[in-house]
PDB file of N, CA, C, O and CB in Angstrom:
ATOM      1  N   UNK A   1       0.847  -1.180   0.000  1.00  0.00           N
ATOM      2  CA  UNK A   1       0.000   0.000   0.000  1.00  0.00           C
ATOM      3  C   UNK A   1       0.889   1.239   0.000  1.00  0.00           C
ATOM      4  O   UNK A   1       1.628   1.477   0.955  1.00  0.00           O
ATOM      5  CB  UNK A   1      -0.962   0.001   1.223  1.00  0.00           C
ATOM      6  N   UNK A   2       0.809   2.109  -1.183  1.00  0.00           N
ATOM      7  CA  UNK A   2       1.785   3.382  -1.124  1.00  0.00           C
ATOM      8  C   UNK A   2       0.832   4.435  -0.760  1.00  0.00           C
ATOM      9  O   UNK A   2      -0.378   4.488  -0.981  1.00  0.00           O
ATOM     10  CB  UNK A   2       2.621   3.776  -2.593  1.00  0.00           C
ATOM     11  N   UNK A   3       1.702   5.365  -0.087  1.00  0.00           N
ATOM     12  CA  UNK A   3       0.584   6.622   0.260  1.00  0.00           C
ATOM     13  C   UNK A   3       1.307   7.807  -0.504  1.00  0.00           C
ATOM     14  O   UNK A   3       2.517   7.886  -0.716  1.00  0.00           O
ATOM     15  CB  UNK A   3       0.356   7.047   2.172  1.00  0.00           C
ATOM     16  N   UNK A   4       0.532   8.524  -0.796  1.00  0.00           N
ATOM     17  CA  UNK A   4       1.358   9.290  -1.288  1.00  0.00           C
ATOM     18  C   UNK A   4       1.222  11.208  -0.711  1.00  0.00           C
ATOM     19  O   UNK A   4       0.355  11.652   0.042  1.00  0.00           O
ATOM     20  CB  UNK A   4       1.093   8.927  -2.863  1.00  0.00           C
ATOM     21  N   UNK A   5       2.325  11.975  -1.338  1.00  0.00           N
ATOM     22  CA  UNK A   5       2.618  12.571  -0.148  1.00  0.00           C
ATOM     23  C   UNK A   5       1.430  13.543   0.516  1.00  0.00           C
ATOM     24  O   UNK A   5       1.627  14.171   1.556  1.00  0.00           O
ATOM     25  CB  UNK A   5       3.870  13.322  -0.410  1.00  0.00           C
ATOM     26  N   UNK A   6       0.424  13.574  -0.077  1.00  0.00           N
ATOM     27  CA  UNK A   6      -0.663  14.766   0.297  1.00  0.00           C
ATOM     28  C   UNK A   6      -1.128  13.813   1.293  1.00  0.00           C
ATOM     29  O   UNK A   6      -1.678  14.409   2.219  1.00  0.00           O
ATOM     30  CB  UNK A   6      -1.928  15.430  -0.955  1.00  0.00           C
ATOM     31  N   UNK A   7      -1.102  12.089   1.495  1.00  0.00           N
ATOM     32  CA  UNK A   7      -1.834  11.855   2.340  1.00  0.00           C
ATOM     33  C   UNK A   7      -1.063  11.461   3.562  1.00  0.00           C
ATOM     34  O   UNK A   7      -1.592  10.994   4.571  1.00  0.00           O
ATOM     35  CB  UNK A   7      -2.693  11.035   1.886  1.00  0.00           C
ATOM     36  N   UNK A   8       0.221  11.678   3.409  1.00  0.00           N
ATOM     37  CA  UNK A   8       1.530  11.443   4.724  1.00  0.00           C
ATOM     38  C   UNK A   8       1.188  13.100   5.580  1.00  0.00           C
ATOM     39  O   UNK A   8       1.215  13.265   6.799  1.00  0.00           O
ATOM     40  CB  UNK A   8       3.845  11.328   3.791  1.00  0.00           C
ATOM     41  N   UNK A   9       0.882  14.168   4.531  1.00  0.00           N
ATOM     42  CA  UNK A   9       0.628  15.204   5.557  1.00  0.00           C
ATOM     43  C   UNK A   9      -0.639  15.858   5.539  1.00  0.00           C
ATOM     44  O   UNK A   9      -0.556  17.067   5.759  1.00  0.00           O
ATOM     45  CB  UNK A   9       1.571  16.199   5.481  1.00  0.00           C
ATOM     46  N   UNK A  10      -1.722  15.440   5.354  1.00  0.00           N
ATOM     47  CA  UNK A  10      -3.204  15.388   5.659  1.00  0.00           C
ATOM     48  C   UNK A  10      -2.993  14.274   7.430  1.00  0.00           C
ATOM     49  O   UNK A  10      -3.553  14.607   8.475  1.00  0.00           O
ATOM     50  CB  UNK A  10      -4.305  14.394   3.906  1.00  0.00           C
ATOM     51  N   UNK A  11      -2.064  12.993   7.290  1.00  0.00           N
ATOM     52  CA  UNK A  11      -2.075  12.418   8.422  1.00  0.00           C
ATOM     53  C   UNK A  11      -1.580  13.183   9.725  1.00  0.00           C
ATOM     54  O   UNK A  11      -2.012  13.092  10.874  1.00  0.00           O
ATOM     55  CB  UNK A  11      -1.409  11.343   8.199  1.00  0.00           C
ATOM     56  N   UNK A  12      -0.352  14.113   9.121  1.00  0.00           N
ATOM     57  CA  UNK A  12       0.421  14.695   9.914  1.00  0.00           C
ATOM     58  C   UNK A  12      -0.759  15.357  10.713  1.00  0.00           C
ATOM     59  O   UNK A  12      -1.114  15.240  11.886  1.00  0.00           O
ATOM     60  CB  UNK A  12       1.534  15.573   9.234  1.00  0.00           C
ATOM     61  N   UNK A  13      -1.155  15.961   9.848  1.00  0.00           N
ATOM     62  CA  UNK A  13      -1.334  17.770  10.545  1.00  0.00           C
ATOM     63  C   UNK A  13      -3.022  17.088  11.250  1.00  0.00           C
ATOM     64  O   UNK A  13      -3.551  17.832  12.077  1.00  0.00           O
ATOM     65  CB  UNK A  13      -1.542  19.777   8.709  1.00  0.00           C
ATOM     66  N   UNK A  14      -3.685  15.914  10.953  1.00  0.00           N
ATOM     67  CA  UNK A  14      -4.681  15.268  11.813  1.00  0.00           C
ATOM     68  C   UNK A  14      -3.862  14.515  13.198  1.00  0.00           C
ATOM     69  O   UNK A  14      -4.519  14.380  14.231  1.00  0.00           O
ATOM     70  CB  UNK A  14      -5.544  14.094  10.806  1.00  0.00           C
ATOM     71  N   UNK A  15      -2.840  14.181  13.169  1.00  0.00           N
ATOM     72  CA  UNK A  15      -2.212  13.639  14.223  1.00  0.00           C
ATOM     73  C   UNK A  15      -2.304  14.756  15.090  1.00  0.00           C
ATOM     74  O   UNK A  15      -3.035  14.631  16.072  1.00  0.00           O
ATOM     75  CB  UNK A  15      -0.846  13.100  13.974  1.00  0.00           C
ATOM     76  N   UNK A  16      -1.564  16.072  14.874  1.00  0.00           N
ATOM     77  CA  UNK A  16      -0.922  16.800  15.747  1.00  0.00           C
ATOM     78  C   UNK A  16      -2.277  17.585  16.433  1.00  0.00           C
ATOM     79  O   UNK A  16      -2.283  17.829  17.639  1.00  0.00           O
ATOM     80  CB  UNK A  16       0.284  17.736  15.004  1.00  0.00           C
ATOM     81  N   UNK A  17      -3.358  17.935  15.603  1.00  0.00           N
ATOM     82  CA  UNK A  17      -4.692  18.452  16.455  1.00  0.00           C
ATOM     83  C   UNK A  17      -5.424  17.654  17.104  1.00  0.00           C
ATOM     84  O   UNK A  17      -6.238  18.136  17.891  1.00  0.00           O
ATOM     85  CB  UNK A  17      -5.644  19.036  15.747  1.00  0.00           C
ATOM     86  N   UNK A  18      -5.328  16.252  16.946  1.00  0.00           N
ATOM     87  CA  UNK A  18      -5.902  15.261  17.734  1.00  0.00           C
ATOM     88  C   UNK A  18      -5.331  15.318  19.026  1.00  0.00           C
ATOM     89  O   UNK A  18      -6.028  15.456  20.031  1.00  0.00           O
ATOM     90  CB  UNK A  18      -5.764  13.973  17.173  1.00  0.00           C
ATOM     91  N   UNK A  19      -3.834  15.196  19.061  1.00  0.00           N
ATOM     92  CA  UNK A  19      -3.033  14.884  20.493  1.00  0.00           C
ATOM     93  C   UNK A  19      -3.408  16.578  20.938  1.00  0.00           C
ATOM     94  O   UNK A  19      -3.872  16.828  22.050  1.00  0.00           O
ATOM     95  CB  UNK A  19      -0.881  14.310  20.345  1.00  0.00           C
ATOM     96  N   UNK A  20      -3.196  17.424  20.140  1.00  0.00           N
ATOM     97  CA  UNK A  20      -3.174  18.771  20.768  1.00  0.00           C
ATOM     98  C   UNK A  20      -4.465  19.102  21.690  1.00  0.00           C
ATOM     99  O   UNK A  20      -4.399  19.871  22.649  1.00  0.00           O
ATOM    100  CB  UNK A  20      -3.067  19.841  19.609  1.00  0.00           C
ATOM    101  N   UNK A  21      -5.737  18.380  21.258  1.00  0.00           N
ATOM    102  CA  UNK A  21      -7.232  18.028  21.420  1.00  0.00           C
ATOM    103  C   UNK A  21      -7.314  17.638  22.878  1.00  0.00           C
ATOM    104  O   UNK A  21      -7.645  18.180  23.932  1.00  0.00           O
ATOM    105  CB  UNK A  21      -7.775  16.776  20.400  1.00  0.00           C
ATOM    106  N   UNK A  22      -6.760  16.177  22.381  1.00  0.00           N
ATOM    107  CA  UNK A  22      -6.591  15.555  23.802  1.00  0.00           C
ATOM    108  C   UNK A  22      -5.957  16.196  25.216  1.00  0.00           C
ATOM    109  O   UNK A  22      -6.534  16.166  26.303  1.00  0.00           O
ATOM    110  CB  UNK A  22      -5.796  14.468  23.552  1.00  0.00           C
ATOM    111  N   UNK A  23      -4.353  16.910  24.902  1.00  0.00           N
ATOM    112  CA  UNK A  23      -3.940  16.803  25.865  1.00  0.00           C
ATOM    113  C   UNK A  23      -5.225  18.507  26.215  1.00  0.00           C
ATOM    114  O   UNK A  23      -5.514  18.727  27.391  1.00  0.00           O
ATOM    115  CB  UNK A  23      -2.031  16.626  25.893  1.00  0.00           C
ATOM    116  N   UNK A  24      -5.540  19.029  25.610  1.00  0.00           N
ATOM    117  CA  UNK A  24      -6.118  20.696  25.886  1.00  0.00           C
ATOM    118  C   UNK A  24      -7.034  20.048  26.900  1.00  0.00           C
ATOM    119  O   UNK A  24      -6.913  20.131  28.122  1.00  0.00           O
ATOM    120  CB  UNK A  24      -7.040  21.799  24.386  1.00  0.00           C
ATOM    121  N   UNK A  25      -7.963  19.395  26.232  1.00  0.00           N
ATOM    122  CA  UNK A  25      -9.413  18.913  27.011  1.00  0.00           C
ATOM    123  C   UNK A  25      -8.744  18.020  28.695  1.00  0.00           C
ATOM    124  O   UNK A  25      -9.238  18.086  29.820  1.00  0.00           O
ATOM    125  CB  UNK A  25     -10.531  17.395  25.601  1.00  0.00           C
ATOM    126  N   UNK A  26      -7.380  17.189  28.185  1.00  0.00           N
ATOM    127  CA  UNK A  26      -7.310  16.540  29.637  1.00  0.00           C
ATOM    128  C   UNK A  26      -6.858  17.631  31.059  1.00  0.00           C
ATOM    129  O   UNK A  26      -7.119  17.649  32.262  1.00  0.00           O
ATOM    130  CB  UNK A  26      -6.053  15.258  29.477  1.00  0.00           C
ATOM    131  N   UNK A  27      -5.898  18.620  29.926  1.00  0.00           N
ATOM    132  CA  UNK A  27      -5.755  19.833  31.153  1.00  0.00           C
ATOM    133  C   UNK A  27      -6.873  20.510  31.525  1.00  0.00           C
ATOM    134  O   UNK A  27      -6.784  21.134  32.583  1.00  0.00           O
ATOM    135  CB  UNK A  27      -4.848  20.987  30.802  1.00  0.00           C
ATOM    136  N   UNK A  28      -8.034  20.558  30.859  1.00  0.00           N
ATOM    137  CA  UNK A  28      -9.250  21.539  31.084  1.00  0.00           C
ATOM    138  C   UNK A  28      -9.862  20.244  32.329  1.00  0.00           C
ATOM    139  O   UNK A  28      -9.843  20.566  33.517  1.00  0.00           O
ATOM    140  CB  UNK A  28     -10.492  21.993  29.270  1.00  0.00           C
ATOM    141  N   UNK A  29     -10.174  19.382  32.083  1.00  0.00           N
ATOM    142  CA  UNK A  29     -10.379  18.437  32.853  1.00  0.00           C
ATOM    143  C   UNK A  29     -10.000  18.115  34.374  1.00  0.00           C
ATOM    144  O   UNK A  29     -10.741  17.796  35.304  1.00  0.00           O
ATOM    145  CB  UNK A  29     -10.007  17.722  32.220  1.00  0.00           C
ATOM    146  N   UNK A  30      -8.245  18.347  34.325  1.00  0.00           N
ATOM    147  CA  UNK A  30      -7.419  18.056  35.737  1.00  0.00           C
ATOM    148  C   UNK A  30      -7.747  18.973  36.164  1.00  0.00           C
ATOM    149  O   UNK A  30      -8.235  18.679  37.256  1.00  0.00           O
ATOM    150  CB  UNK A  30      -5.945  17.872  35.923  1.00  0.00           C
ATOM    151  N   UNK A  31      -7.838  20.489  35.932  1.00  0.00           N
ATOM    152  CA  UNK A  31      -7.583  21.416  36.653  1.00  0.00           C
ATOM    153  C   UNK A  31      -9.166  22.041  37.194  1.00  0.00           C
ATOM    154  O   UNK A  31      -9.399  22.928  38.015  1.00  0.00           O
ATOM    155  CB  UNK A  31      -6.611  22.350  35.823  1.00  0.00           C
ATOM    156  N   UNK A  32     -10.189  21.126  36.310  1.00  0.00           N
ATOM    157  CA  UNK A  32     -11.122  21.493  37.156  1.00  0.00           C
ATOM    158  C   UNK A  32     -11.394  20.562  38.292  1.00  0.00           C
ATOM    159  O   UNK A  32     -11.974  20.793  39.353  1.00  0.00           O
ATOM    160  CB  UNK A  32     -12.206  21.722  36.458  1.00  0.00           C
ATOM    161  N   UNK A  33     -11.117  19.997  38.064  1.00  0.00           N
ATOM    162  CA  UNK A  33     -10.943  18.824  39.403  1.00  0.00           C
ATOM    163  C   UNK A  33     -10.141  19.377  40.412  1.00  0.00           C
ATOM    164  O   UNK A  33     -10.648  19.596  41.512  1.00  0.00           O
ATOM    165  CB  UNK A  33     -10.157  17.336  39.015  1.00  0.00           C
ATOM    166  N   UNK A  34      -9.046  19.617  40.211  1.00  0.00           N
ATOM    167  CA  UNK A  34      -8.290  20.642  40.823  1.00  0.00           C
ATOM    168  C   UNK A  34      -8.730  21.535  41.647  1.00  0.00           C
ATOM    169  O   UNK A  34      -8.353  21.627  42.815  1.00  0.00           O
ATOM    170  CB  UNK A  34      -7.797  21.263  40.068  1.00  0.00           C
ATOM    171  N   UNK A  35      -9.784  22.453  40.957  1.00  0.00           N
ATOM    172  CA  UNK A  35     -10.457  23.432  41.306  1.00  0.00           C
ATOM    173  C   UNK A  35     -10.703  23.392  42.677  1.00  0.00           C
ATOM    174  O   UNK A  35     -10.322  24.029  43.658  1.00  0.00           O
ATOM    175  CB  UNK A  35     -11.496  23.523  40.606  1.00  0.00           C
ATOM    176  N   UNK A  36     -11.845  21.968  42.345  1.00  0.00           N
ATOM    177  CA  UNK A  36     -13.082  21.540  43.569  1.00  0.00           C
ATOM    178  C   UNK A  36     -12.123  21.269  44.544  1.00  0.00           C
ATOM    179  O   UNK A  36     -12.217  22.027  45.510  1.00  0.00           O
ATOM    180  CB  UNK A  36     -14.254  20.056  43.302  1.00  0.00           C
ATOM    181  N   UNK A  37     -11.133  20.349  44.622  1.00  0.00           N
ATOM    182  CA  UNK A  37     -10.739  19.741  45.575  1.00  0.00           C
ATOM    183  C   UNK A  37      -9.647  20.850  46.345  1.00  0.00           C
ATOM    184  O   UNK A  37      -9.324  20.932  47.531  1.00  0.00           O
ATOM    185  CB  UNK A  37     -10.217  18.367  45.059  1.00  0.00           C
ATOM    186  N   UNK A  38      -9.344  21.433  45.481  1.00  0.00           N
ATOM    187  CA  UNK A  38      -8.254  22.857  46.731  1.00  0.00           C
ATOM    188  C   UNK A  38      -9.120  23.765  46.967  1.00  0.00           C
ATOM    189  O   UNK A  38      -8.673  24.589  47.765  1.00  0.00           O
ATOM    190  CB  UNK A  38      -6.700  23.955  46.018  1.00  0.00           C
ATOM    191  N   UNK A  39     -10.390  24.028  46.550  1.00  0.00           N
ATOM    192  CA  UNK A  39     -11.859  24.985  47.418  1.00  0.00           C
ATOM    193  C   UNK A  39     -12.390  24.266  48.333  1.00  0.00           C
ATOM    194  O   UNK A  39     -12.761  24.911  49.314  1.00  0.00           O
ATOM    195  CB  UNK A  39     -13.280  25.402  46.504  1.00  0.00           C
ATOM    196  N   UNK A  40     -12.602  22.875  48.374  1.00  0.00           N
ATOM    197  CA  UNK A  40     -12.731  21.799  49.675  1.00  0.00           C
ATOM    198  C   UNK A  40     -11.486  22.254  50.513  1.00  0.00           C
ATOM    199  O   UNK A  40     -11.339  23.280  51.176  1.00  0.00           O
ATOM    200  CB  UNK A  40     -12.607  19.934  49.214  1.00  0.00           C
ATOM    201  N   UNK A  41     -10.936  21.578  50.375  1.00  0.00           N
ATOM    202  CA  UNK A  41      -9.495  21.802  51.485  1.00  0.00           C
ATOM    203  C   UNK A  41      -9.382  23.025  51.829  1.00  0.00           C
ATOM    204  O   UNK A  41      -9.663  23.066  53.027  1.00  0.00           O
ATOM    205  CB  UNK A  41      -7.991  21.484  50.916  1.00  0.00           C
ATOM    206  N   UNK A  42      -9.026  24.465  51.302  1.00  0.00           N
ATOM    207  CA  UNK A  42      -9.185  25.341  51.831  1.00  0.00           C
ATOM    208  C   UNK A  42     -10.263  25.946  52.639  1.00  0.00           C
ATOM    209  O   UNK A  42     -10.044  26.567  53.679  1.00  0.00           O
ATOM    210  CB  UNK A  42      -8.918  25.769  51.201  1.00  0.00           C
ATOM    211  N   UNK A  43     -11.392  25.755  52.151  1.00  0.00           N
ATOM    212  CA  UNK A  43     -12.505  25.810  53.219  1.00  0.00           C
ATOM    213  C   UNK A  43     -12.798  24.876  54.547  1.00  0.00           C
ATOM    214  O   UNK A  43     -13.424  25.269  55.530  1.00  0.00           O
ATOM    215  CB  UNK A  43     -13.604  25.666  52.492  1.00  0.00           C
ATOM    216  N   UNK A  44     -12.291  23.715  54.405  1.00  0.00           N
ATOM    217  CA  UNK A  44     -11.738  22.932  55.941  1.00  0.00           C
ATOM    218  C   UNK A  44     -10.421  23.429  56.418  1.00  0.00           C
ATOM    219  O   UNK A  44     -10.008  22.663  57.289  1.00  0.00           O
ATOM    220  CB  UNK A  44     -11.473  21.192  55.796  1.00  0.00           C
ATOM    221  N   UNK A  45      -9.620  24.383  56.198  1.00  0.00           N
ATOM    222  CA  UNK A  45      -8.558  24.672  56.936  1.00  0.00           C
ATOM    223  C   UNK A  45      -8.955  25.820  57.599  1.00  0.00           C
ATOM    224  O   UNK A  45      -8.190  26.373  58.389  1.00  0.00           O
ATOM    225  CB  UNK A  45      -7.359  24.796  56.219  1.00  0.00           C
TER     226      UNK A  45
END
């Protein structure tokens, strides 16, 4: 199976917004978790 080159960087540039996707949404994610749990703790201290 040959690919040829429009579809080596159609893959590229879908790779790099996927991971970029992922890691955005997992930091939006931790840090709201984050949020809750150091507004808990600070409000019990």
């Amino acid at each position: 199976m040959n690919f040829a080159v429009i579809d080596i960087i159609f893959f590229i540039i879908i790779l790099i917004t996927s991971v970029h996707g992922a890691i955005r949404g997992f930091l939006d994610e931790f840090f709201s978790k984050l949020a809750v749990i150091a507004g808990i703790f600070i409000g019990l201290v």
